[in-house]
N, C-alpha and C positions, 0 to 999 in steps of 0.2 A: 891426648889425641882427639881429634875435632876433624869432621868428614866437611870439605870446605869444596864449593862449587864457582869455576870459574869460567864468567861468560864475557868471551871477546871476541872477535873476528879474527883481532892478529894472533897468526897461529907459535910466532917468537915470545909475545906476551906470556899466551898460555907456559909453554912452554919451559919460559924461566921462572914463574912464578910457579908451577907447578915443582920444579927443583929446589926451591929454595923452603918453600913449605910440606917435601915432604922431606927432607932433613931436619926442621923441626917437628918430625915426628907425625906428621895428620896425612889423613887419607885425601885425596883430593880427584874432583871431575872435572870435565871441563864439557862447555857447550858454547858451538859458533853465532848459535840464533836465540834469539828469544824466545821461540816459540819451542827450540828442544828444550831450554833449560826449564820451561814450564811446567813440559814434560815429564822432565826427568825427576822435579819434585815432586810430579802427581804419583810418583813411582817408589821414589825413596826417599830416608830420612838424610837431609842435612843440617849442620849445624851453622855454617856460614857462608854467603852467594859475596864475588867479589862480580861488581857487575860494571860495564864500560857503558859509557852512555850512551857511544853511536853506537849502534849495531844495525846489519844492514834491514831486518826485514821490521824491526820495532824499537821506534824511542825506549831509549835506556831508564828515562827518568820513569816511563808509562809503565815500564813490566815490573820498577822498585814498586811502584804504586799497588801493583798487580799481586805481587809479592808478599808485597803485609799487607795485602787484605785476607789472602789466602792459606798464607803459611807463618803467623807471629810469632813461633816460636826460630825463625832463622831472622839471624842478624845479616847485617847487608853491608858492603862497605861501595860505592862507587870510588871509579878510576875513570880519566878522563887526558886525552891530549890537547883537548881545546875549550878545557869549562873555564867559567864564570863566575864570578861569586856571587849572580844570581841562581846560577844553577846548583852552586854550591849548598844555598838556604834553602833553595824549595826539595832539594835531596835530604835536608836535613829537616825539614817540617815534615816531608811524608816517611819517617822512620828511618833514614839510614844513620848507620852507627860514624863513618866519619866520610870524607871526597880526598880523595889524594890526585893529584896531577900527575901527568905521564911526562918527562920521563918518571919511571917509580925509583925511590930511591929504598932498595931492599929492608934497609934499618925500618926504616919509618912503614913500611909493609905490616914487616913482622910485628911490631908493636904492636901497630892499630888491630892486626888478627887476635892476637894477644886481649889486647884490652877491650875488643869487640867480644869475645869467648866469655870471658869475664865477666862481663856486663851480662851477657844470656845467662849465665850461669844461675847471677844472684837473683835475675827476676825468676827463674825456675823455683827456681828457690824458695823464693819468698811467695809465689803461688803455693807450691806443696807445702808451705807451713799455714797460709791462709789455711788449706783443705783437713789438714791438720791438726787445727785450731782446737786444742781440748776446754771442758769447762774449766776441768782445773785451774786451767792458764784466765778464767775470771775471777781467780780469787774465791775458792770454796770459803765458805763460813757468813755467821751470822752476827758476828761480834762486833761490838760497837767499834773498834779499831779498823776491821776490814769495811766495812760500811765507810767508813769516812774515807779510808783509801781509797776506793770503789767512787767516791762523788769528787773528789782532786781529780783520779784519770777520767771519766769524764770532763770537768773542767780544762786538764790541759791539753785533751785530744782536739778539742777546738781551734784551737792557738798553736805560734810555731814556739813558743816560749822553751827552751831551754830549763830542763829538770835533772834534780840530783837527789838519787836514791839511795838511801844510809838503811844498814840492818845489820844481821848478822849473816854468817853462810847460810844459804838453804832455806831462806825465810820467803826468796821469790823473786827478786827484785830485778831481774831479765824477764818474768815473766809480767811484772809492771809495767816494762821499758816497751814488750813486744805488745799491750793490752793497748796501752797509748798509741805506738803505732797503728797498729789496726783499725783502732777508731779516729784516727787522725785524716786531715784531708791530702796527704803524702803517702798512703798506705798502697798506691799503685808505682810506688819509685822502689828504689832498695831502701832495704834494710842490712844493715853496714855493723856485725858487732866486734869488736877486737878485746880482746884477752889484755889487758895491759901487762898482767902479773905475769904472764906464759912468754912473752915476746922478751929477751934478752934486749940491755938498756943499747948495746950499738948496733942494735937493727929497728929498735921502735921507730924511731926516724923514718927508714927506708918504708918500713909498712904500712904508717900514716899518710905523710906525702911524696911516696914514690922515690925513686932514683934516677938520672941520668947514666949513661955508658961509662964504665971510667970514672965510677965516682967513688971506689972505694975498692980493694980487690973482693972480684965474685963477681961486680957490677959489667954484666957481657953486653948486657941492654937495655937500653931503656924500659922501666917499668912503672906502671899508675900506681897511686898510692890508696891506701881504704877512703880516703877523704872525696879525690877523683871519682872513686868508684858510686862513691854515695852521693856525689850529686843531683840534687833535686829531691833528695831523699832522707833518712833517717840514720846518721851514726849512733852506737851504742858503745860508750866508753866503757867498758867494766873492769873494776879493782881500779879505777885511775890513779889511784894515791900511791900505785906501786911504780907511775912514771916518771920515767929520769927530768933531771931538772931544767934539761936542756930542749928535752919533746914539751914538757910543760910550757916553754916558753913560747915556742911557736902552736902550740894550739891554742895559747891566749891568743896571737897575733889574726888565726884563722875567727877566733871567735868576735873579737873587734874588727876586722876590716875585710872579712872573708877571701886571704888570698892567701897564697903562699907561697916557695916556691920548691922545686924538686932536689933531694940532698944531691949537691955537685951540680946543679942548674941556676941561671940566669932569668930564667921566664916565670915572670909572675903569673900566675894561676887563681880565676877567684873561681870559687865553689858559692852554694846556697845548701846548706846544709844542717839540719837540724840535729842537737849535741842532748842525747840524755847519757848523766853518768853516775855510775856507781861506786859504792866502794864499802869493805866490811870493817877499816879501822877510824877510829873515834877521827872527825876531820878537824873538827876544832885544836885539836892534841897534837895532831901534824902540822897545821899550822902552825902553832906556839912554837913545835922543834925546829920551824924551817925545812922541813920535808916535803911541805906543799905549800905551794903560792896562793898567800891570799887573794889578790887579786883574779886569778884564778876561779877561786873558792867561789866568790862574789860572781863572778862571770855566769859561772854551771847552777848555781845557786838560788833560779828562780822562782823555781816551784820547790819544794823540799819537798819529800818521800821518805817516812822513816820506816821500815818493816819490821812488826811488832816480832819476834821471837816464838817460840812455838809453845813456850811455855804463859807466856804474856797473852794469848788466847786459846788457853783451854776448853773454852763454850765450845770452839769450833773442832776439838776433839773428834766426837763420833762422826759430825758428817764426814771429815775428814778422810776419816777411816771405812766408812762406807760408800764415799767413791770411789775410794782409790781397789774395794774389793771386787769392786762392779765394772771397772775402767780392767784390772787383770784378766778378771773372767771372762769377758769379750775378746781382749788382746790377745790371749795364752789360747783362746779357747777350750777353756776348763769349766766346769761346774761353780757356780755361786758360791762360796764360802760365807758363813757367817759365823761370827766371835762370842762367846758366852760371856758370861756377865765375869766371872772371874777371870776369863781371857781380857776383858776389856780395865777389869782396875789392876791388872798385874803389867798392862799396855801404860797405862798410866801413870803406875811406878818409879819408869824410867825417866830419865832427864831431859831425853834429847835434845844435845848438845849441834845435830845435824841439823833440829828444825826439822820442815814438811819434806824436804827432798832425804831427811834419814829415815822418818815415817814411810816415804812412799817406797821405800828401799826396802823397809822392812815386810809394808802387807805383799807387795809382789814378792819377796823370797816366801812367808806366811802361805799366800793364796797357789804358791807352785808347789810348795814341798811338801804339805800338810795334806796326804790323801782323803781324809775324811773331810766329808760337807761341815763340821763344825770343826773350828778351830780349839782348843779350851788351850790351860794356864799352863800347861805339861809342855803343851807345843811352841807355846810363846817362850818359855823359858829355855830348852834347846836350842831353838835357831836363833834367838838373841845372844845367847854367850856364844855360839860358834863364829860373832863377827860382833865384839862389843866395841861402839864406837869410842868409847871413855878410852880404852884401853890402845886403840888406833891409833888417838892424840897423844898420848904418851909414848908410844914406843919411838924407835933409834929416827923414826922421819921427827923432826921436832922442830923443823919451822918449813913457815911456806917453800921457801926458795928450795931445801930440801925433798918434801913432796915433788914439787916442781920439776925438780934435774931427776927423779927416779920416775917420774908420766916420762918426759922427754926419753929417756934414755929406752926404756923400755916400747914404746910407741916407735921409734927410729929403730927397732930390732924387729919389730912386726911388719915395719913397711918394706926394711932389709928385705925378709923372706917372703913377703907378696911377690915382689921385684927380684925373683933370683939370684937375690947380691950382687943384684947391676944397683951399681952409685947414683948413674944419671937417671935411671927411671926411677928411682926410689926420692930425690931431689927434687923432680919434676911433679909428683904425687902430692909430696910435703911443701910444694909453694916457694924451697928454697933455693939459692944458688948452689950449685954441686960443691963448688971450694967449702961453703958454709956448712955444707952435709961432711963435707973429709975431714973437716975441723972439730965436730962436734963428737964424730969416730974416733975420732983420737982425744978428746977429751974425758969422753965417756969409758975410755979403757975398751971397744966393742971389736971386737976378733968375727972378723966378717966371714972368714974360713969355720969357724966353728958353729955359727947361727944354725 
């Protein structure tokens, strides 16, 4: 739901357009001047101004102008019954999101609202992570390993170069992809990350490069793909090596000639879009199986990134552990914790198989649950067996795609009861098609009565 403000004179315009998108669900206002709708923003929050270019008491193009200088965080779309396709370009140098001609054709509305929405969304987004930005996320430690990691993402922040990050789980390697962006000269575009391994193999397609109407049942409308959406910006492929064979082929296709086109569509699309990708299984190994394309391989493969293990930099142990008690304490607004020396080799002891994301799992349950200012071995030893990760990896989840379908299922049961066991709002939430949400209810065995 997106609170959308619409400025036209003709009062039919307003009118249908206000119908049309408050059945897709948004609040919507309307103003006949330019000078109300000014107004009406100095007053309250919108998320999107659909604005007509005549208007009688101020050029339409003058108050987009007025508009994002004043308010950047509203997207803007012009509408027009007599533009140009110079009016077109200078709408779209001074920030509007797309020009649609009058008469409107509703499909093509809603979309561009759609993918107008979208597009605010991820720069919010990607501000609030800017502000965000923990140390952590620069690679605590002092070890010869992260040091040399530390001087690659500077060297590839410089460059559009395409990079591929190998490790195990939980060693960091999202938080290399987002260090790079940051420092990179794209770090005011999106940031674009998709799940390979979480995206089901006959939708990765549609999530990548979008769908036309009719292109598959569920497809009600046209929709932008992650790739549209990151243009001029930074995608973040992660797990790649869990994509089907057939999405591999065309993000090779995007990566040589930067175009594409939409599943069940004709129009080629070129993007500029920078590819850093990860993944936690041996790539050489899949290769060899035929599971990933080398040429591929070679494509992503320009800068390599391997992240060391957590046992493979032990030096960086204590600081480790001493930020992450410092970063809770602030966070939780709790008192300092500090670990004794036998708390710190009985820390040590362990294997962790998680890496730093099972560390920092561990001193935040440590730094909440441990009443006393020092932590000692008695404490570690308790709340480490009440959630041993060794033992995690062995019980009845025993391979990803298993984990997988038990997140998914369980995650679709929470957004159930956020959404009153309405389908379509719980659908709308989760980014999917409803048919796709009723499908998934029934695969998962989920008793919508009983949630």
């Amino acid at each position: 739901m997106a609170k959308i403000l619409i400025v036209d004179d003709e009062i039919n315009i307003i009118k249908t357009l206000s119908s049309i998108l408050q059945d897709e669900d948004h609040i919507v206002y309307s103003a006949r001047k330019g000078d109300e709708a000014i107004e009406f923003l100095r007053m309250n929050d919108v998320d999107l101004a659909i604005l007509d270019v005549w208007l009688p008491d101020v050029d339409g193009i003058d108050l987009l102008e007025r508009i994002k200088s004043l308010y950047q965080d509203v997207a803007v779309i012009m509408i027009s019954g007599h533009g140009s396709i110079d009016i077109a370009v200078k709408s779209t140098k001074l920030g509007a999101y797309d020009f649609i001609q009058k008469p409107l054709a509703m499909e093509r509305v809603i979309t561009s609202v759609n993918n107008a929405l979208e597009h605010m969304r991820l720069r919010k987004e990607n501000i609030k992570l800017r502000k965000e930005f923990h140390v952590d996320d620069e690679m605590i430690g002092d070890s010869m390993k992260i040091v040399e990691i530390r001087e690659i993402i500077d060297t590839a922040a410089k460059t559009n170069a395409r990079v591929f990050i190998t490790g195990d789980s939980g060693t960091g390697k999202e938080l290399v992809a987002r260090a790079i962006y940051y420092r990179s000269r794209r770090s005011d575009r999106p940031f674009v990350k998709v799940n390979c391994a979480a995206i089901p193999n006959e939708l990765i397609e549609s999530e990548l490069f979008g769908h036309e109407k009719g292109a598959f049942t569920g497809a009600i409308t046209r929709r932008m793909g992650k790739f549209e959406v990151a243009n001029k910006g930074t995608m973040f492929l992660d797990e790649i090596c869990d994509m089907s064979a057939s999405a591999q082929s065309k993000v090779l296709r995007v990566l040589q000639e930067n175009q594409f086109e939409r599943v069940g569509g004709n129009e080629t699309i070129t993007v500029d879009v920078r590819v850093i990708a990860a993944t936690n299984v041996d790539v050489k190994k899949a290769v060899e199986e035929g599971t990933f394309r080398e040429d591929l391989y070679y494509r992503l493969n320009v800068i390599p990134i391997h992240m060391p293990t957590l046992a493979e930099r032990m030096e960086d142990f204590p600081l480790l552990v001493n930020y992450f008690l410092e970063r809770f304490s602030e966070e939780h607004g709790i008192g300092l914790k500090q670990i004794d020396d036998d708390g710190m080799k009985e820390l040590g002891r362990h294997s962790w198989p998680g890496n730093v994301r099972e560390l920092k799992n561990v001193i935040e349950r440590l730094s909440i649950m441990v009443p006393g200012e020092v932590i000692i071995r008695d404490d570690i030893r308790k709340h480490m067996e009440a959630y041993d990760y060794d033992d995690f990896m062995t019980k009845d989840i025993s391979s990803l795609r298993r984990a997988r379908e038990e997140f998914e299922k369980d995650f679709i049961i929470k957004v159930l009861k956020k959404n009153d066991k309405n389908v379509t709002g719980a659908a709308k939430e989760l980014g999917i098609e409803r048919t796709n949400l009723h499908r998934k209810i029934k695969q998962y065995n989920i008793n919508i009565d009983k949630i």
